[in-house]
N, C-alpha and C positions, 0 to 999 in steps of 0.2 A: 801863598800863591796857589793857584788852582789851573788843575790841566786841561784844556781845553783838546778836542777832536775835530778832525776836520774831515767833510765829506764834500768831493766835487764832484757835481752832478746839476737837475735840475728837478724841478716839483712832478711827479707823477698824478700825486693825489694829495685833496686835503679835505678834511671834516672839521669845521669849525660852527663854536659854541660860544655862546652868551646867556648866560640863567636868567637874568635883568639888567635892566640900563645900568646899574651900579656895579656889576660884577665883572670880577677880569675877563675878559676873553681867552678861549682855550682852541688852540689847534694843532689836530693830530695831521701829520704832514707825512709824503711817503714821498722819497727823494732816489731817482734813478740816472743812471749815470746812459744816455742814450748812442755814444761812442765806443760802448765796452760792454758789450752785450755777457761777458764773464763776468764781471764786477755785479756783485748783489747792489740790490735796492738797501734803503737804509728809510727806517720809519722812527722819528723824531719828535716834540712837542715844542711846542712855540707857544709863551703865555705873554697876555699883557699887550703893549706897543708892536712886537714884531707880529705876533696871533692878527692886529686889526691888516696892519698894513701886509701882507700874505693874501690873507683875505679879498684885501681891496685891489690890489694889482691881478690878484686871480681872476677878478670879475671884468678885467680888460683885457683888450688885445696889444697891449704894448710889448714890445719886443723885449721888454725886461723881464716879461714873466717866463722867454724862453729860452733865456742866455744862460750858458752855466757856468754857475757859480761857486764860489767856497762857504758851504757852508757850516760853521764852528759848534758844536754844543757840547756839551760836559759830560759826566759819566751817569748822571739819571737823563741822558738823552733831550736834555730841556737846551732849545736855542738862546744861542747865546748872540747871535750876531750874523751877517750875508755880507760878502764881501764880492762886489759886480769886479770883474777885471776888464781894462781897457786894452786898445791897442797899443800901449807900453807894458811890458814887462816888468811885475814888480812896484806898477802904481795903480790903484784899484782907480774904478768910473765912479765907484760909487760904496758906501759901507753903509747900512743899517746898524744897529747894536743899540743893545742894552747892559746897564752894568749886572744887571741881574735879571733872571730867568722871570720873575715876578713884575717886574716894572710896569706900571702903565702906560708909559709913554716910550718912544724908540727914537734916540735922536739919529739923524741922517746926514751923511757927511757926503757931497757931494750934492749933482742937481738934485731938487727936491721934488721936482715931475718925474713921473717914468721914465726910464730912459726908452728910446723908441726906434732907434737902429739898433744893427747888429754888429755894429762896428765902433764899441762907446770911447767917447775921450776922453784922458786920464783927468781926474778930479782937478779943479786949480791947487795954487801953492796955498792961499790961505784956507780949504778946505780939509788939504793935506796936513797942515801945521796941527789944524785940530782937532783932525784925527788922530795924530798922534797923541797931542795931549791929552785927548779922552783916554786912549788905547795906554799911556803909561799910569792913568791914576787908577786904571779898570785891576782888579786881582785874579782876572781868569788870562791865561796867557796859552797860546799853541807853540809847542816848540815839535816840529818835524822830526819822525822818527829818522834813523841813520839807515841805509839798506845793507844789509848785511853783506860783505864782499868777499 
């Protein structure tokens, strides 16, 4: 099992690259938390499926691109997955992920459009089911540090 990090915030900045049609896509992403003007910035990489679709939501104005989010990546700072939160507690709008930092493709659990309020609805129960089931065959796991009391 492998330790995942988590950053909530949203996209400040992002530089993304394509060498040729054939090659992964790579994005350097800079993630600020715009509630917590204390809390640093965090600059992250997204390769593969999450790198296109960052990219492509970047280039709209859907309300997705301004919601913040949790975002998971590992200890070489490679994204591992976005997870939108709705207005329930504890049930996301929406999840992007990959099982690994490399993947070409990102599967999406929940609506497959932008979300485009700011007020998203928690994902259905059969999106939910399989998000799960991806999320227990996946080896990268967040487990929440404890606050020292």
């Amino acid at each position: 099992m492998k330790k995942l990090y988590k950053y909530t915030g949203t996209i400040a900045s992002i530089t993304y690259r394509k060498n040729s049609p054939d090659a992964l896509p790579f994005l350097d992403l800079t993630l600020h938390d715009m509630g917590d003007h204390d809390k640093a910035p965090i600059r992250i990489e997204a390769l593969g499926g999450l790198a296109d679709y960052i990219n492509s939501l970047y280039c709209t104005d859907a309300e997705e691109c301004y919601l913040t989010a949790d975002w998971y990546y590992d200890n070489m700072l490679d994204l591992h997955r976005i997870e939108i939160p709705s207005t329930e507690p504890g049930q996301p709008a929406k999840v992007i992920a990959q099982h690994e930092s490399i993947c070409p493709t990102a599967d999406i659990f929940g609506p497959s459009e932008y979300i485009k309020t700011s007020a998203p609805s928690p994902m259905g129960k059969e999106q939910l089911l399989a998000w799960e089931a991806y999320s227990a065959a996946d080896n990268y796991r967040y487990t929440a540090r404890k606050a020292d009391a």
